[in-house]
MMTF fields as JSON, N, C-alpha, C and O atoms, coordinates in Angstrom:
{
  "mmtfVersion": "1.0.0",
  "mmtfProducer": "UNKNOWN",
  "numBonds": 335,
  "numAtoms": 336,
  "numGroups": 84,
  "numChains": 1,
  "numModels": 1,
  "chainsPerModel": [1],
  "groupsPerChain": [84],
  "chainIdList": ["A"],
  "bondAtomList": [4, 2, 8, 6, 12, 10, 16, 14, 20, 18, 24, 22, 28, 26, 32, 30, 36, 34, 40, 38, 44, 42, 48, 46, 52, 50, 56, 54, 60, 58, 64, 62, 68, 66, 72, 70, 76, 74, 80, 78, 84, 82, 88, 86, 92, 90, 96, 94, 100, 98, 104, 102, 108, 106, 112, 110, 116, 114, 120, 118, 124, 122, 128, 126, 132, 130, 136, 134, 140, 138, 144, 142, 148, 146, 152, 150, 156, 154, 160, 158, 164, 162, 168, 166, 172, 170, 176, 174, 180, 178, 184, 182, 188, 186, 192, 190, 196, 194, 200, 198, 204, 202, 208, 206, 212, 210, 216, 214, 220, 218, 224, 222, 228, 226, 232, 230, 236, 234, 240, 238, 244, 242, 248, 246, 252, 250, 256, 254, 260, 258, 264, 262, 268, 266, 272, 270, 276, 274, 280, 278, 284, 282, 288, 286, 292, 290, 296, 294, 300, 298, 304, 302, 308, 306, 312, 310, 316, 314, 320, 318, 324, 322, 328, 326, 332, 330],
  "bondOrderList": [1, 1, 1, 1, 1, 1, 1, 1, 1, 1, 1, 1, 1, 1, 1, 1, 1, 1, 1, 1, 1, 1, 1, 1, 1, 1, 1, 1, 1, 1, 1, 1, 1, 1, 1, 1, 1, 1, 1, 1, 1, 1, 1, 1, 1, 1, 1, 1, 1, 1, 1, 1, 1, 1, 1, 1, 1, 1, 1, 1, 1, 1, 1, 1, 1, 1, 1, 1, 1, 1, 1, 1, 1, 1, 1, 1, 1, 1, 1, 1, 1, 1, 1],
  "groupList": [{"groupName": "UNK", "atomNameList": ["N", "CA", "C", "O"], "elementList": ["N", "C", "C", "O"], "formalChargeList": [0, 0, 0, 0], "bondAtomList": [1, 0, 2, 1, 3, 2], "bondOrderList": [1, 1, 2], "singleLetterCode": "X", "chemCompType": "L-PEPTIDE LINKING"}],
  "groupTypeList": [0, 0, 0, 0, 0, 0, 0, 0, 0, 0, 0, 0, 0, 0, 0, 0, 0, 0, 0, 0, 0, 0, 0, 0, 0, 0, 0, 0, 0, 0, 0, 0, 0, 0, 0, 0, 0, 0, 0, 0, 0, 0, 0, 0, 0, 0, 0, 0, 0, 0, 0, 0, 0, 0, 0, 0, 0, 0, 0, 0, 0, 0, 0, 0, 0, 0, 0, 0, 0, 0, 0, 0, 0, 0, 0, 0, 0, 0, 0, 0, 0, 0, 0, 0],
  "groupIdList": [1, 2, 3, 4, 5, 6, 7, 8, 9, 10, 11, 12, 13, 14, 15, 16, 17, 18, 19, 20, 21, 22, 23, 24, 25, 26, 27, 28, 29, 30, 31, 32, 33, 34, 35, 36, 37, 38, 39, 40, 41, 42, 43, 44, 45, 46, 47, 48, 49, 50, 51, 52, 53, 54, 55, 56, 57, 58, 59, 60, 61, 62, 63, 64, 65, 66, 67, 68, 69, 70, 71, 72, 73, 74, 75, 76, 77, 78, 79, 80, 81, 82, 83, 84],
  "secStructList": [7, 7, 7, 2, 2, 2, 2, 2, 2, 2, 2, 2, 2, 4, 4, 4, 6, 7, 1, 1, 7, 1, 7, 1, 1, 2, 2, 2, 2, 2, 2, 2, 2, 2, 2, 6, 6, 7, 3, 3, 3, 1, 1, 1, 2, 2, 2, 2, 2, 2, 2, 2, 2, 2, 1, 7, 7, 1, 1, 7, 7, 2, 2, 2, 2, 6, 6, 7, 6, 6, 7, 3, 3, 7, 6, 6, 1, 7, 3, 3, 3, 7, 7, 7],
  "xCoordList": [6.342, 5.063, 4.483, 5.079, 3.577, 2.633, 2.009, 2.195, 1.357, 0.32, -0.68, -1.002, -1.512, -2.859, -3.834, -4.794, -3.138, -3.568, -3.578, -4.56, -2.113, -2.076, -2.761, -2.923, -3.116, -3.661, -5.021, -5.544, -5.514, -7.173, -6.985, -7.983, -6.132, -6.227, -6.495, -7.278, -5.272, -5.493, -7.047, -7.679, -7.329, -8.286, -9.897, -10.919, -9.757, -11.147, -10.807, -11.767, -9.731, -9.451, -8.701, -8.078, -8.873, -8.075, -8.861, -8.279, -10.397, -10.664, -10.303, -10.924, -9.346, -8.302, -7.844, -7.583, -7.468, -6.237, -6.477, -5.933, -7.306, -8.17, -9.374, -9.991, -9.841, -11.204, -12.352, -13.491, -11.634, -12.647, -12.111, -10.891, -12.904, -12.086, -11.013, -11.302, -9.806, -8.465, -8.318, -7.136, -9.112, -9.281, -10.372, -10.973, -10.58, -12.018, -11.45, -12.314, -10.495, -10.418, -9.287, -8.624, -9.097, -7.942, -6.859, -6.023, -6.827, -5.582, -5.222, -4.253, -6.164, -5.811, -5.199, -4.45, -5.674, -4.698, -3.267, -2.428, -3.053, -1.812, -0.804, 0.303, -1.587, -0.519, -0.352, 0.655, -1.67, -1.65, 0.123, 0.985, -0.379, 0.5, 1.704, 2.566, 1.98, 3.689, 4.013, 5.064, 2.855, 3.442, 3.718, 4.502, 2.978, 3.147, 4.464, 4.809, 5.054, 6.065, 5.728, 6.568, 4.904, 4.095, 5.347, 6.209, 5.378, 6.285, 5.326, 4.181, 6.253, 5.529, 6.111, 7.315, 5.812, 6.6, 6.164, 4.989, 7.258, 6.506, 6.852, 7.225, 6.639, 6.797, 6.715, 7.05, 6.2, 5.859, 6.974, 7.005, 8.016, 9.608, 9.796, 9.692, 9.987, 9.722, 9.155, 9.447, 7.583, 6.981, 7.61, 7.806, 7.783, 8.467, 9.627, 10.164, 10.316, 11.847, 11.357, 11.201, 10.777, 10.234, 9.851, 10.389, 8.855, 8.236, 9.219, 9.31, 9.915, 10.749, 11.798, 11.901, 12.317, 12.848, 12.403, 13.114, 11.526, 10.546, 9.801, 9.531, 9.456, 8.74, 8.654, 8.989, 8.248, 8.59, 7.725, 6.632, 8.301, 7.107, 7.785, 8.379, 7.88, 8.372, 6.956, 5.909, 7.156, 6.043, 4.666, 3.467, 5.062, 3.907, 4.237, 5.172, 3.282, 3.375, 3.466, 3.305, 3.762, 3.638, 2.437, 2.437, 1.68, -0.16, -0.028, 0.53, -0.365, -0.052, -0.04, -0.902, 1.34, 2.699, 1.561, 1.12, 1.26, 0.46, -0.46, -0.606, -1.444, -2.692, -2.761, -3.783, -1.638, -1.476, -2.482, -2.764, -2.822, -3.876, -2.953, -3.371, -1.78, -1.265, -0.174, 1.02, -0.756, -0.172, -1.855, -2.727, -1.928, -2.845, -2.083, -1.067, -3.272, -2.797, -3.204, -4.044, -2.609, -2.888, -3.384, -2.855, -4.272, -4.733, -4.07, -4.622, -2.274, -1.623, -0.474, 0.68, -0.894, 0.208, 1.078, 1.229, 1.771, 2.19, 1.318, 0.091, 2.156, 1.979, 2.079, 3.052, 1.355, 1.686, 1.063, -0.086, 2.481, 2.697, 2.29, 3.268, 1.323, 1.104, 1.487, 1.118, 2.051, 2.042, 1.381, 1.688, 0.356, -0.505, -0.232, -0.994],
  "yCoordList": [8.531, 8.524, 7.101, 6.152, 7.015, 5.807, 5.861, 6.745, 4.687, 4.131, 4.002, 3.69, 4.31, 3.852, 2.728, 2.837, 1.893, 0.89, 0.978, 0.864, 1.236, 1.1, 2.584, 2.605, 3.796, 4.921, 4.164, 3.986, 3.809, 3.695, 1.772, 1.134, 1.552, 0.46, 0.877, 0.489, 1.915, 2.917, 3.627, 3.767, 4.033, 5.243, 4.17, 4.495, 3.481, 2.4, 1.849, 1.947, 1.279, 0.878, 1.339, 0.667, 2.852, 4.117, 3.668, 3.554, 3.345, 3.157, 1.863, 1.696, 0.91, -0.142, -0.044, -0.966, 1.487, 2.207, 3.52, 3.598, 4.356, 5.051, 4.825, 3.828, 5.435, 5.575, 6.105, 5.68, 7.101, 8.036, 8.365, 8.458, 8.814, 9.028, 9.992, 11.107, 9.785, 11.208, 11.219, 11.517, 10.964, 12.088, 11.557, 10.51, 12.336, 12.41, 12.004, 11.686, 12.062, 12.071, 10.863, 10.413, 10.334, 9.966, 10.731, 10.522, 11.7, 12.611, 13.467, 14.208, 13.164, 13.865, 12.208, 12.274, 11.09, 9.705, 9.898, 9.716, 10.444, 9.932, 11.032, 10.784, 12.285, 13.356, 12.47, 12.381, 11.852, 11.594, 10.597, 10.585, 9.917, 8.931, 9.287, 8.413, 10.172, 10.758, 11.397, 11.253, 12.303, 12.835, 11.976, 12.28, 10.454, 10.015, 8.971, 8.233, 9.209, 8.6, 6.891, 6.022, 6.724, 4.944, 4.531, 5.311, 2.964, 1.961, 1.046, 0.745, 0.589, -0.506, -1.408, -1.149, -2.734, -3.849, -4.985, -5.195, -5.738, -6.633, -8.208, -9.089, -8.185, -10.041, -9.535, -8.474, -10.664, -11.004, -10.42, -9.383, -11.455, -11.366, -9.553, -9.219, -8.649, -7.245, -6.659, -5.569, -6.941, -6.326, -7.073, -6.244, -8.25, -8.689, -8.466, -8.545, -8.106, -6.729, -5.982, -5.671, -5.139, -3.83, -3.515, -2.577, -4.399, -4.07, -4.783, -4.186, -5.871, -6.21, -4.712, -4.155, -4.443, -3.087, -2.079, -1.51, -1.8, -0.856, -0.602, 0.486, -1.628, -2.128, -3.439, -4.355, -3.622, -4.383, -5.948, -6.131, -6.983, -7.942, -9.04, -9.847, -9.328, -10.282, -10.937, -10.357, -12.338, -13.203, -12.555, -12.794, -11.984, -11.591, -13.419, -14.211, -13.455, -14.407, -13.752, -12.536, -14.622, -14.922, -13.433, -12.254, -14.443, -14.034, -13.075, -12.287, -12.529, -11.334, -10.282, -9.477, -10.423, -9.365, -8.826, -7.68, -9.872, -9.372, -8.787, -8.036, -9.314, -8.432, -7.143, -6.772, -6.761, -5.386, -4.509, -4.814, -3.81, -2.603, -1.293, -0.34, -1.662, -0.41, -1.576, -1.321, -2.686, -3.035, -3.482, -4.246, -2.819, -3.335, -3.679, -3.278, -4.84, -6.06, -5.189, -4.294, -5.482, -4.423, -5.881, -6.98, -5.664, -6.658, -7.563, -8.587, -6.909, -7.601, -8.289, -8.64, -8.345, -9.231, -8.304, -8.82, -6.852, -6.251, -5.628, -5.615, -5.193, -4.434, -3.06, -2.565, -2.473, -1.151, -0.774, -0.805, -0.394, -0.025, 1.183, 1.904, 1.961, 3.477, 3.11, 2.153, 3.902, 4.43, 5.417, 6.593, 5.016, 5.839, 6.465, 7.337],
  "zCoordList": [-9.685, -10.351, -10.315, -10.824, -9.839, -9.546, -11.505, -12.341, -11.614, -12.681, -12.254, -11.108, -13.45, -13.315, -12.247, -11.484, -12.62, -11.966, -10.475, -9.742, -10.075, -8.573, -7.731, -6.511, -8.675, -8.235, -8.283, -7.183, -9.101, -9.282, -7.856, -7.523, -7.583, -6.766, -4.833, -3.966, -4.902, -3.629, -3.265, -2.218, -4.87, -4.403, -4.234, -3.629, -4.637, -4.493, -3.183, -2.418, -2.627, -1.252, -0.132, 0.689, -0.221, 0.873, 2.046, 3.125, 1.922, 3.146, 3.962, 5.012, 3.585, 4.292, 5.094, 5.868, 5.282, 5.583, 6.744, 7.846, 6.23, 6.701, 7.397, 7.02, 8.249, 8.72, 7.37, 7.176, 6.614, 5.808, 5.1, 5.242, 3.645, 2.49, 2.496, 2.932, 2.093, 2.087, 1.328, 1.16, -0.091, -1.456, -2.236, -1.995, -3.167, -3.465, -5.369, -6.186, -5.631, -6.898, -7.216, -6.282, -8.673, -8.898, -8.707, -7.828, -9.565, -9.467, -7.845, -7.677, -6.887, -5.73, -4.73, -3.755, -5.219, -5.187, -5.272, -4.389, -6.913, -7.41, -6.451, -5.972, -6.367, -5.326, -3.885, -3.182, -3.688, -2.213, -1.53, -0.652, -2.836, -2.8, -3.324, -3.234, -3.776, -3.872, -2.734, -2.108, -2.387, -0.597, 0.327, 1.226, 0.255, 1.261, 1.366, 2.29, 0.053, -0.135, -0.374, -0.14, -0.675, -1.045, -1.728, -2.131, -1.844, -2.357, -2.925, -2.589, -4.093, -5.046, -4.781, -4.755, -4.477, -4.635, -5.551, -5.851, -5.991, -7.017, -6.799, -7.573, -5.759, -5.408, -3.444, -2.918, -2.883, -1.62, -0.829, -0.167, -1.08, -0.725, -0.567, 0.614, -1.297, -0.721, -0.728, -1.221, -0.067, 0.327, 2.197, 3.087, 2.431, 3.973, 4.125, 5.23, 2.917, 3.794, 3.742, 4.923, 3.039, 2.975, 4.57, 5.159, 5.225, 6.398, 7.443, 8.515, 7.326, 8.19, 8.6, 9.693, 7.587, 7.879, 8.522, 9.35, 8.333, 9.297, 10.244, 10.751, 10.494, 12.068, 12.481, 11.73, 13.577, 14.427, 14.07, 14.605, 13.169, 12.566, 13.441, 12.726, 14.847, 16.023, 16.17, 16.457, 15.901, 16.357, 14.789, 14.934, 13.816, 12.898, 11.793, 11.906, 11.052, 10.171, 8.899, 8.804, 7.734, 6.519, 5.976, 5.619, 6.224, 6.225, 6.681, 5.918, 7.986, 8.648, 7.945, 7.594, 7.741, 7.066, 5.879, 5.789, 5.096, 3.956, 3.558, 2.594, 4.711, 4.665, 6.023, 6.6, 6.214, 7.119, 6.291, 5.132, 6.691, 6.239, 5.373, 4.714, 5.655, 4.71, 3.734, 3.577, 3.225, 2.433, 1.219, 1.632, -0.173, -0.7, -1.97, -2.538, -2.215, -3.41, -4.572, -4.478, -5.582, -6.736, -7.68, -7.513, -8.475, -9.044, -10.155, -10.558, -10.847, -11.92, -10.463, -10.711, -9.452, -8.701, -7.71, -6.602, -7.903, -7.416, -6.03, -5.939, -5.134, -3.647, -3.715, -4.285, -3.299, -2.997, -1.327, -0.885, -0.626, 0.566, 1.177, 0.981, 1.895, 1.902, 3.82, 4.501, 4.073, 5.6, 6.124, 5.93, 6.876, 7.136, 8.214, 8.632]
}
């Protein structure tokens, strides 16, 4: 179960991620984002294992890593990861 915050953080900036909106509501957010299996992270450090683990970040930077399109900044400091 996601929070408030990081649902209403996704659903204002799905289009990051997306071409076009893939839900129309908060609460069709908070499902979105349990199907899609999303991750919260709460410091830099794993959100870059998080993705080091998972794909291929050879020759990516710091910076990079961070502002990937399926990584959005949640506004109290925390990451939340969606794989699109």
């Amino acid at each position: 179960m996601f929070d408030k915050l990081v649902v209403e953080t996704f659903f204002k900036n799905q289009r990051q991620l997306f071409p076009e909106d893939v839900v129309d509501s908060i609460d069709e957010a908070a499902d979105f984002l349990e199907d899609m299996c999303a991750v919260v992270c709460t410091s830099e450090k794993e959100v870059l294992d998080y993705l080091e683990d998972g794909m291929d970040t050879t020759g990516m930077t710091k910076a990079e890593l961070l502002s990937c399109e399926e990584v959005f900044k949640i506004p109290d400091g925390r990451f939340l990861i969606v794989e699109g």
